[in-house]
DRENBA-800655 format. One record per residue: residue in three letters; y, z, x of N, C-alpha, C, CB in turn. Coordinates in nm, 4 decimals. Each point is the difference from the previous one (the first is absolute). Glycine has a CB too. Layout:
> ALA,Y,Z,X,Y,Z,X,Y,Z,X,Y,Z,X
...
***
This chain:
> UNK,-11.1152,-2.9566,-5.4771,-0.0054,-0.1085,-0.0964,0.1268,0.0011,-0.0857,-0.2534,0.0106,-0.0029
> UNK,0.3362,-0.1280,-0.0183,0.0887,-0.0208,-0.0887,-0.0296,0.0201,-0.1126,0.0719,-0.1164,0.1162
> UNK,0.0283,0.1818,-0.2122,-0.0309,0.0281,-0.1576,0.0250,-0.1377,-0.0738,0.0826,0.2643,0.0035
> UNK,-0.1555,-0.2578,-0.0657,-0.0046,-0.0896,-0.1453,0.0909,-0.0908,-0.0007,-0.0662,0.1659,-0.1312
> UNK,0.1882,-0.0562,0.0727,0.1184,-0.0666,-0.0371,0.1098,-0.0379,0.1163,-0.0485,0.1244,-0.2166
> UNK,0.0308,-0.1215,0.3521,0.0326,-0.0543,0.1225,-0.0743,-0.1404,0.0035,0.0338,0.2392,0.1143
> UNK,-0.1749,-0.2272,-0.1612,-0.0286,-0.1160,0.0471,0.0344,-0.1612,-0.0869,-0.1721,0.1875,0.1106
> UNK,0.2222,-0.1124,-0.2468,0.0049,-0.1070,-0.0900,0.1702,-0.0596,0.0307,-0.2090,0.1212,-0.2027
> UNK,0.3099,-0.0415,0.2437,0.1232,-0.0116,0.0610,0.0384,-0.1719,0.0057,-0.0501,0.2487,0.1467
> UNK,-0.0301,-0.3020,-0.0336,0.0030,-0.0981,0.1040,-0.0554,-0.1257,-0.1181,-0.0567,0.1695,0.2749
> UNK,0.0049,-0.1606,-0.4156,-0.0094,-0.0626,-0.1059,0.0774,0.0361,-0.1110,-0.1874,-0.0374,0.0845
> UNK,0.2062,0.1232,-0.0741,0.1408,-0.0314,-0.0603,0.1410,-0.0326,-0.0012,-0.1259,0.0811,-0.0316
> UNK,0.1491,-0.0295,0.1750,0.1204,-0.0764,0.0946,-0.0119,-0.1971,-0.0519,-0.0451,0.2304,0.2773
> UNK,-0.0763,-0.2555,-0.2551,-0.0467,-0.1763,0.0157,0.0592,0.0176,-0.1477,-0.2679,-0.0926,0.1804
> UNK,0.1782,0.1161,-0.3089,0.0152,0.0413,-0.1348,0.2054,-0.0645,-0.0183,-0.2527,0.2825,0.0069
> UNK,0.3320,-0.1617,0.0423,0.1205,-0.0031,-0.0329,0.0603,-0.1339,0.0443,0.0020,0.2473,0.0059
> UNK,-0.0176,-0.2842,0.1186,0.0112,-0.1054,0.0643,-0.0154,-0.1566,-0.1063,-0.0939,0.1801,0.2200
> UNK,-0.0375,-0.1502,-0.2692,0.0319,-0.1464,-0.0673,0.0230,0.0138,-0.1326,-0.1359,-0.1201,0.1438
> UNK,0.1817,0.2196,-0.1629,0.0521,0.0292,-0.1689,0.1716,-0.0428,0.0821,-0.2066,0.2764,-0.1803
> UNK,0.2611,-0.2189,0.2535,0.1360,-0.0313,0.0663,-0.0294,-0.1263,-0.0183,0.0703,0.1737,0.1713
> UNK,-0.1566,-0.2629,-0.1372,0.0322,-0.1342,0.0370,-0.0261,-0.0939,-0.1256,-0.0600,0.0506,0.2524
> UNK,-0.0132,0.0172,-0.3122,-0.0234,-0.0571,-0.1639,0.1561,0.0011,-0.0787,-0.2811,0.1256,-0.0236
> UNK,0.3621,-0.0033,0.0329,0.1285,-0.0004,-0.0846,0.0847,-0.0080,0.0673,-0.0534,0.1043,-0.1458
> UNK,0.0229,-0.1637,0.2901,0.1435,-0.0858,0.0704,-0.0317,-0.1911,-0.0457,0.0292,0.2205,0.2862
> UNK,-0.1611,-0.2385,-0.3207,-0.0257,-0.1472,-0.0318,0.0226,0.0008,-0.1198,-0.1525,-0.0628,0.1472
> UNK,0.1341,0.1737,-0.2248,0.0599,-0.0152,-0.1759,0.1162,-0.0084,0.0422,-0.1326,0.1383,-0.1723
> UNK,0.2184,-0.0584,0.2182,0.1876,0.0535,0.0102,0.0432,-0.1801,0.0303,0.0198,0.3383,0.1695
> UNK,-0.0832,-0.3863,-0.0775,0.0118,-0.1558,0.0229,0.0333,-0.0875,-0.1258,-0.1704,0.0333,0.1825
> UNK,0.0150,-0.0454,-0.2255,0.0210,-0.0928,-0.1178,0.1066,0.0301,-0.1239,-0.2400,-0.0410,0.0627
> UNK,0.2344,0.1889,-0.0989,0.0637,-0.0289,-0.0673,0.1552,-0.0354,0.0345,-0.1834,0.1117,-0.1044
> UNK,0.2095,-0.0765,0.1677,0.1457,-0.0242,0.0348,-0.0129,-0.1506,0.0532,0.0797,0.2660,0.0674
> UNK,-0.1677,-0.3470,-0.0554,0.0112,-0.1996,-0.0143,0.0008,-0.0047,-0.1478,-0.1665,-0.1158,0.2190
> UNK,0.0696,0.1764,-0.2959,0.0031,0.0205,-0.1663,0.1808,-0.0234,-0.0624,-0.2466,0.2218,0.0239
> UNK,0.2840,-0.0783,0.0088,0.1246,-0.0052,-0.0681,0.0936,-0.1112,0.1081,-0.0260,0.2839,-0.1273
> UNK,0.0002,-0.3386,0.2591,0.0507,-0.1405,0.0047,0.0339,-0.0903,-0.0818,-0.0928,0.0342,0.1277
> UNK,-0.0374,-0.0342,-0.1403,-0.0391,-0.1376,-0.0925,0.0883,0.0376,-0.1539,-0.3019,-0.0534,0.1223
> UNK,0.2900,0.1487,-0.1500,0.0265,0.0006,-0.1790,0.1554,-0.0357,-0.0084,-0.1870,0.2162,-0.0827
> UNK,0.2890,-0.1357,0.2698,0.1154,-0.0522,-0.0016,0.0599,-0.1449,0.0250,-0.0179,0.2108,0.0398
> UNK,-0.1049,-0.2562,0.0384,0.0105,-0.1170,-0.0185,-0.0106,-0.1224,-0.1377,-0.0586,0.1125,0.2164
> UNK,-0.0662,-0.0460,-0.2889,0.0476,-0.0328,-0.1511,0.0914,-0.0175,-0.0588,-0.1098,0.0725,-0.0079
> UNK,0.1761,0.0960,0.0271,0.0999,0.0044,-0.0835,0.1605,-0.0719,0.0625,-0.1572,0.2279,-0.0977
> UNK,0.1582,-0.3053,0.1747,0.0825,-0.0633,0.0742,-0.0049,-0.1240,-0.0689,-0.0247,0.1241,0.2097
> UNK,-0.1123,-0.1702,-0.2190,-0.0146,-0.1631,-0.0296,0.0290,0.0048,-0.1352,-0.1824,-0.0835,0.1643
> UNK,0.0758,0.1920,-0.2292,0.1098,-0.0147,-0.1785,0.1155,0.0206,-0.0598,-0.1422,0.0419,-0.0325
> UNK,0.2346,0.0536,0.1728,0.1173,-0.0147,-0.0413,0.0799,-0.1580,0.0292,-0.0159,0.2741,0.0328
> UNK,-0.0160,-0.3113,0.0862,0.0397,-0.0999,0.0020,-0.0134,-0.1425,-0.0976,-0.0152,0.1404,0.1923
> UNK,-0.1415,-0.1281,-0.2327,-0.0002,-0.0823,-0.0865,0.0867,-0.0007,-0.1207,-0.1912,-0.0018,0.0953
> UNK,0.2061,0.1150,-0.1879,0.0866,0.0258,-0.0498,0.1365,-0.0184,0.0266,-0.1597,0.0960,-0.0396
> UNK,0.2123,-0.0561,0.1704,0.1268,-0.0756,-0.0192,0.0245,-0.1375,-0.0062,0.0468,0.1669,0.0894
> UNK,-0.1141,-0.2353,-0.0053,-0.0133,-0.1497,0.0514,0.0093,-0.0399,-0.1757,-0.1870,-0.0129,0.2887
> UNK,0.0413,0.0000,-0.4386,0.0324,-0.0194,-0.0861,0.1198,0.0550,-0.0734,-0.2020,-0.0494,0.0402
> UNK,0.2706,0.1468,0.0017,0.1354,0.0073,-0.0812,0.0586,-0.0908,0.0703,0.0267,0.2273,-0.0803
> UNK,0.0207,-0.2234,0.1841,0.0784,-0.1028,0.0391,-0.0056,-0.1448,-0.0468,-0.0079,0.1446,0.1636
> UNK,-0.0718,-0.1569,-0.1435,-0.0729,-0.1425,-0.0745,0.0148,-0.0244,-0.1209,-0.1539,0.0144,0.1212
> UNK,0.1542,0.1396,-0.1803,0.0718,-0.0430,-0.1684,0.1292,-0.0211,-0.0073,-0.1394,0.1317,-0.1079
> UNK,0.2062,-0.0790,0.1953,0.1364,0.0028,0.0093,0.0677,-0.1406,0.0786,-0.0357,0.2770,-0.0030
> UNK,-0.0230,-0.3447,0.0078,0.0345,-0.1164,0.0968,-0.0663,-0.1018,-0.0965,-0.0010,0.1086,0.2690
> UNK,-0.0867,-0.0772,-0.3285,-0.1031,-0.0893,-0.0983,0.0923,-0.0147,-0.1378,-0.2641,0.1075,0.0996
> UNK,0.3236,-0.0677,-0.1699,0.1176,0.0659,-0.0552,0.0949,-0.1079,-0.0354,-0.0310,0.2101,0.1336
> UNK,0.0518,-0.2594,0.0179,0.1432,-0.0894,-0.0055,-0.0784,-0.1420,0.0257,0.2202,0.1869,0.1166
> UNK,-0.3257,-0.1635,-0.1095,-0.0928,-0.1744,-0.0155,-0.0488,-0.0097,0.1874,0.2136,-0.1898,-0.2533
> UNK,-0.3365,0.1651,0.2484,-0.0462,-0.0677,0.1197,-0.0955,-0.1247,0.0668,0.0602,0.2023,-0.0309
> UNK,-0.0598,-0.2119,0.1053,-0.0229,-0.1459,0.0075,-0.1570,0.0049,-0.0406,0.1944,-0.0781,0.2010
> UNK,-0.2628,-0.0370,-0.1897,-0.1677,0.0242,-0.0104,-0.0718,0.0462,0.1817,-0.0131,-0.2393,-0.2507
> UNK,0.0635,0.1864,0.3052,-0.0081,0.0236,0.1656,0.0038,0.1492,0.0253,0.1301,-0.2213,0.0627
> UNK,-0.0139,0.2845,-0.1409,0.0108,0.1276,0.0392,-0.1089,0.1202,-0.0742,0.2566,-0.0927,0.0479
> UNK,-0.2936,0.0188,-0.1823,-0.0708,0.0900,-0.0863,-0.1512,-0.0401,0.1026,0.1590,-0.0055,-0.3031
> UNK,-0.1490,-0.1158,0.3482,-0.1507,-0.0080,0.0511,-0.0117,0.1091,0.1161,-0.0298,-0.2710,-0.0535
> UNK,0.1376,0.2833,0.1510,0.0193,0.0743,0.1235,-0.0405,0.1491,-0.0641,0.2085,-0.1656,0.1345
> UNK,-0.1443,0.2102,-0.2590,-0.0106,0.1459,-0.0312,-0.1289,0.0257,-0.0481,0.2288,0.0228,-0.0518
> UNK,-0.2831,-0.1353,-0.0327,-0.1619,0.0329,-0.0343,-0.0889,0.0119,0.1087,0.0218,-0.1201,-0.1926
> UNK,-0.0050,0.0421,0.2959,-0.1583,0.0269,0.0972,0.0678,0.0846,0.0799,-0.1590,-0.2270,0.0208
> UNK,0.3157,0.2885,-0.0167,-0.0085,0.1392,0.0895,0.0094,0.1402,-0.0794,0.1184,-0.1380,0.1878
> UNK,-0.1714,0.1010,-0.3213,-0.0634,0.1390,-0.0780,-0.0974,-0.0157,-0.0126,0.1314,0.0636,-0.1097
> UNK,-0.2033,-0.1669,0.1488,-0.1736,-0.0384,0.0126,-0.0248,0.0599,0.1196,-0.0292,-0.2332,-0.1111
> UNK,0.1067,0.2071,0.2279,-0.0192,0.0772,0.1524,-0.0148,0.1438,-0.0023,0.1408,-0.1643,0.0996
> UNK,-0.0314,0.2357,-0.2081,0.0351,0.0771,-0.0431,-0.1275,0.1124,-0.0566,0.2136,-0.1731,-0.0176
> UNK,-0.2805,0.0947,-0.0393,-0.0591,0.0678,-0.1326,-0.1215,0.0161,0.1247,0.0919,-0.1231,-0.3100
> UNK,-0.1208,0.0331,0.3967,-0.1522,-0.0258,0.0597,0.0350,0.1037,0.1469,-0.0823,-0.3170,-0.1057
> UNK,0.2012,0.4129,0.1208,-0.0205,0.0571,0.0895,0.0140,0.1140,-0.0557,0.0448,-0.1438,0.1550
> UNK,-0.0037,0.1419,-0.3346,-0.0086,0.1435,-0.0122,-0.1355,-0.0085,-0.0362,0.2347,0.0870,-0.0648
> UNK,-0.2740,-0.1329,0.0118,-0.1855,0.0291,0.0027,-0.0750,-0.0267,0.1044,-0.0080,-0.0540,-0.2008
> UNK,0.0557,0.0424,0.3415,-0.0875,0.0405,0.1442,0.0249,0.1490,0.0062,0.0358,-0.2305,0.1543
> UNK,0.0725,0.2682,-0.1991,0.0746,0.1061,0.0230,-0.0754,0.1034,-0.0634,0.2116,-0.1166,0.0191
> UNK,-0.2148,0.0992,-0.1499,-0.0417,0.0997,-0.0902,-0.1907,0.0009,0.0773,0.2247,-0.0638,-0.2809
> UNK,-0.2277,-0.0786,0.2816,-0.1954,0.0467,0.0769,0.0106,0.0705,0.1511,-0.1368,-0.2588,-0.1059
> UNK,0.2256,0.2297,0.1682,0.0233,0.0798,0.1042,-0.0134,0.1866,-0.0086,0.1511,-0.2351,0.0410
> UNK,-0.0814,0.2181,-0.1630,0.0272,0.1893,-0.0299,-0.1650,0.0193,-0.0968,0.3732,0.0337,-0.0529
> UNK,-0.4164,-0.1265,-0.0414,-0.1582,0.0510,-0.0073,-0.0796,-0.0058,0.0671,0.0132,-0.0273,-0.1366
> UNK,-0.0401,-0.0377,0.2788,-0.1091,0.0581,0.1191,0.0397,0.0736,0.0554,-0.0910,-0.1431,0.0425
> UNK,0.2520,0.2354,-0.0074,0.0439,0.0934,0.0751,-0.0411,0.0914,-0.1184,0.1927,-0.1000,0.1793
> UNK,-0.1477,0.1038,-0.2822,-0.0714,0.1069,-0.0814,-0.1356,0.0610,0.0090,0.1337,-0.1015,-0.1192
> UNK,-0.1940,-0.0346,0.0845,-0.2058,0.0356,0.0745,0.0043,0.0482,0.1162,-0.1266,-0.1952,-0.0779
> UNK,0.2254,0.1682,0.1891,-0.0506,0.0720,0.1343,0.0038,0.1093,0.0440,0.0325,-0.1434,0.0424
> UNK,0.1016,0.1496,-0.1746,0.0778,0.2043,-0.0144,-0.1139,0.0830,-0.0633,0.2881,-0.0502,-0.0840
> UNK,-0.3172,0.0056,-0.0141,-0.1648,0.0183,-0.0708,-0.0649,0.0229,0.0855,-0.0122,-0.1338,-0.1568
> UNK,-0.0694,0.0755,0.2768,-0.0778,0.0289,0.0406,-0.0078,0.0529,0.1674,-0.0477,-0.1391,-0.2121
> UNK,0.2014,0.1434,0.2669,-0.0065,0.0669,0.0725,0.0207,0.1943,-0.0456,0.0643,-0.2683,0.1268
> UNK,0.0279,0.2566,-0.2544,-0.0355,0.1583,-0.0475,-0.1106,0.0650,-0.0076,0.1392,-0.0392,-0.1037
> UNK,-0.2205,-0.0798,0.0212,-0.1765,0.0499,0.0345,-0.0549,0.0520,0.1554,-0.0503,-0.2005,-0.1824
> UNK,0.0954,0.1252,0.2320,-0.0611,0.0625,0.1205,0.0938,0.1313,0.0883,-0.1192,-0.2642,0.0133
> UNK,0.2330,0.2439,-0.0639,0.1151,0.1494,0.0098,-0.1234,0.1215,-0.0584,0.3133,-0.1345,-0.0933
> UNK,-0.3345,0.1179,-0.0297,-0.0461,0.1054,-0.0804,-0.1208,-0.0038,0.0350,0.1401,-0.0003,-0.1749
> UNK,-0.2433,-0.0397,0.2490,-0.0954,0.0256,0.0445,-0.0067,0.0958,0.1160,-0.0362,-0.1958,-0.1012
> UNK,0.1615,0.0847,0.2155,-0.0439,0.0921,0.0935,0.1053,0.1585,0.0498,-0.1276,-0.2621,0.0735
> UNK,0.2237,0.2530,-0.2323,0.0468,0.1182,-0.0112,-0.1402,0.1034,-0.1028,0.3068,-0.1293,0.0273
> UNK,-0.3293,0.1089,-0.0782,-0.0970,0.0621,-0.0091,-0.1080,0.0563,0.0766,0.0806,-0.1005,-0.1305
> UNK,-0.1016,-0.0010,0.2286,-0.1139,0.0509,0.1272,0.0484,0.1454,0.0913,-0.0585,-0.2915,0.0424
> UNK,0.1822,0.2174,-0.0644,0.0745,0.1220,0.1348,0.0113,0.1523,-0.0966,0.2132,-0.2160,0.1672
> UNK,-0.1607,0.2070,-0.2568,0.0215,0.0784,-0.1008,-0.1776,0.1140,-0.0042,0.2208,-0.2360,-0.1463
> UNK,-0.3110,0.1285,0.1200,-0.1704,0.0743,0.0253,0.0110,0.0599,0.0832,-0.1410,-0.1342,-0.0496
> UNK,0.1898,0.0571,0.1750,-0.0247,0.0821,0.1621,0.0917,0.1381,-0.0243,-0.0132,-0.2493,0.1933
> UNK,0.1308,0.2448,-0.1943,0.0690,0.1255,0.0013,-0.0889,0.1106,-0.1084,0.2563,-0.1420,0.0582
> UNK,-0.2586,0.0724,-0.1664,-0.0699,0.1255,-0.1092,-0.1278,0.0570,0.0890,0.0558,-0.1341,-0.2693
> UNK,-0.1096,0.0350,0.3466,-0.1814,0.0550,0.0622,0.0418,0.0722,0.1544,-0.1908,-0.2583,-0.1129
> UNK,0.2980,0.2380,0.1500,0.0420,0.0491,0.1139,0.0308,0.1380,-0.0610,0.0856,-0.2201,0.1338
> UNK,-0.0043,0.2007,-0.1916,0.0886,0.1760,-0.0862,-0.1774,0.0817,-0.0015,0.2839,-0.1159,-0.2709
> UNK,-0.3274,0.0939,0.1569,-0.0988,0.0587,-0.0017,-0.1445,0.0701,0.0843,0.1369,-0.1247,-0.1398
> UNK,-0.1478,0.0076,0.2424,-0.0861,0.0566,0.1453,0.0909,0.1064,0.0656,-0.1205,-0.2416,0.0648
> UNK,0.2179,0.2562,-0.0658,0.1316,0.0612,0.0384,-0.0315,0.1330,-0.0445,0.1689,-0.1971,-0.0228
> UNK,-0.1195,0.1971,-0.1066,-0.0588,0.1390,-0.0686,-0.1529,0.0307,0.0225,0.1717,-0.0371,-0.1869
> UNK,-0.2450,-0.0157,0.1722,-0.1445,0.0184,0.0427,0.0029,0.0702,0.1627,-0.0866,-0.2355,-0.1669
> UNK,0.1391,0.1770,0.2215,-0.0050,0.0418,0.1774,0.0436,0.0934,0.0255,0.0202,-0.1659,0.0748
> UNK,0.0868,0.1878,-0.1950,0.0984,0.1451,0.0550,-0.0793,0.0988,-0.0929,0.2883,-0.0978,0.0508
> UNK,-0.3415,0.0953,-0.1461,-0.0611,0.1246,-0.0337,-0.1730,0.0234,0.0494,0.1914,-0.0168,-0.2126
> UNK,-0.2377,-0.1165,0.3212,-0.1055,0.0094,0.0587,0.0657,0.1301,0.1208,-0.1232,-0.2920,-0.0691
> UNK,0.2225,0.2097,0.1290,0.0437,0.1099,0.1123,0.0519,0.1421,-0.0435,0.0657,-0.2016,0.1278
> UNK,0.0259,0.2454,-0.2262,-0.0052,0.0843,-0.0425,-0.1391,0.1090,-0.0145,0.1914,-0.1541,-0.0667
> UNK,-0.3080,0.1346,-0.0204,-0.1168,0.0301,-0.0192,-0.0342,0.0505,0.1869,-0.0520,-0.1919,-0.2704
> UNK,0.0791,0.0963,0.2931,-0.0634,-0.0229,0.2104,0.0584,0.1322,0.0319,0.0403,-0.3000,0.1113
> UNK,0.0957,0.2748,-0.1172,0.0648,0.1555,0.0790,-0.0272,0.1358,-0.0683,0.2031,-0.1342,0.0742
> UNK,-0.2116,0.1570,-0.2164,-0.0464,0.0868,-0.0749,-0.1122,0.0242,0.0578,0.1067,-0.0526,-0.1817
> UNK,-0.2431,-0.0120,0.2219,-0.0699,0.0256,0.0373,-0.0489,0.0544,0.1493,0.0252,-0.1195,-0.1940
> UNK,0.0625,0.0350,0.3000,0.0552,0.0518,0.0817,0.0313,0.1738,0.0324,0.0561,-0.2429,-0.0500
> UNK,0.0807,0.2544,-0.0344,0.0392,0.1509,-0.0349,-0.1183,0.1225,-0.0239,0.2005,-0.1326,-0.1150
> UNK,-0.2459,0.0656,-0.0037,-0.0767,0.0804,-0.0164,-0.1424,0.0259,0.0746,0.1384,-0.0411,-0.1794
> UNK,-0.1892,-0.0195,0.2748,-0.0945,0.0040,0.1187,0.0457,0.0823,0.1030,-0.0696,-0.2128,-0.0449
> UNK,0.2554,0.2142,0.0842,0.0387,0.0300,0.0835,-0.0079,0.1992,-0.0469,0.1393,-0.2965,0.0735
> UNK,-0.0791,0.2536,-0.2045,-0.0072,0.1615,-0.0503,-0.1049,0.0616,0.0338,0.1077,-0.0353,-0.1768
> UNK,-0.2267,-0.0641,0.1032,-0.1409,0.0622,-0.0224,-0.0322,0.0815,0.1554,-0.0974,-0.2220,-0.1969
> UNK,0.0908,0.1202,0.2976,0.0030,0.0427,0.1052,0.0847,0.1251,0.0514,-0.0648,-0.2194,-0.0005
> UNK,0.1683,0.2255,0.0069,0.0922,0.1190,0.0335,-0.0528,0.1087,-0.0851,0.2139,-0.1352,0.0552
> UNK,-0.3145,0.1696,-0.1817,-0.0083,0.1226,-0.0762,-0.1440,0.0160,0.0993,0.1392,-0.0238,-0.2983
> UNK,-0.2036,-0.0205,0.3249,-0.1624,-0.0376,0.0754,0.0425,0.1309,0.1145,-0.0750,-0.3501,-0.0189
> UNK,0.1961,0.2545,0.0693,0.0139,0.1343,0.1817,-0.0497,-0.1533,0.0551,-0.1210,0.3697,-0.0081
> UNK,0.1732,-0.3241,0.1894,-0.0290,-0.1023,0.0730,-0.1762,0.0001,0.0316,0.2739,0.0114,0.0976
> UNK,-0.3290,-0.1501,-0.0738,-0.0791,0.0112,0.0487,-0.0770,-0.0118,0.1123,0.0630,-0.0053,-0.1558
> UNK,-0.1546,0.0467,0.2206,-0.0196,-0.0373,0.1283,-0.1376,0.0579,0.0722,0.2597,-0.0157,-0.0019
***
């Protein structure tokens, strides 16, 4: 019969397995996460320059045509940095809650090893005890004389 802690092995192998696959789907998101925030930070720099420029061109007088052109493309502006920014708060919730399930099923595996370790020690000082006992039968016997 297989010991204990042999047999729990083959569940905890599974165990590690989807904790691996839990913080390769976190390692994912977040790295679309910090995408997104560079992508943010792209559009607000740009916005920012685009209005300096605009001050700087605005400055020497501009037409009404042109001020109309610059208002609805900082309206374009403004409405993709706030897809943007909601983009990075549901990647946030997903980082949220795929960690949750990181830390769950790092925790599971984490149980298994601690309950594995321990049947471990249990088995080896069951067998220990075994051969001690062993020995000492074998002794007992050898002080007896043979029998027959």
């Amino acid at each position: 019969m297989r010991k204990r802690s042999r047999r729990i092995q083959p569940i905890r192998k599974l165990a590690a397995h989807h904790e691996q696959d839990a913080a390769r789907e976190l390692g994912q998101a977040l790295r679309l996460l910090e995408d997104h925030k560079r992508q943010l930070e792209q559009l607000l720099r740009y916005r920012q320059e685009y209005a300096l420029q605009m001050a700087r061109d605005g400055s020497a007088g501009i037409s009404a045509a042109r001020l109309h052109e610059y208002q609805a493309f900082m309206e374009t502006l403004d409405q993709n940095i706030a897809a943007q920014e909601a983009r990075i708060r549901e990647a946030e919730q997903i980082c949220r809650q795929l960690r949750s399930v990181w830390q769950q099923r790092h925790g599971r595996t984490g149980s298994l090893d601690k309950a594995i370790t321990r049947l471990e020690k249990t088995e080896a000082v069951g067998e220990k005890r075994r051969e001690q006992r062993e020995s000492d039968e074998f002794a007992a016997r050898g002080r007896r004389g043979p029998r027959g």
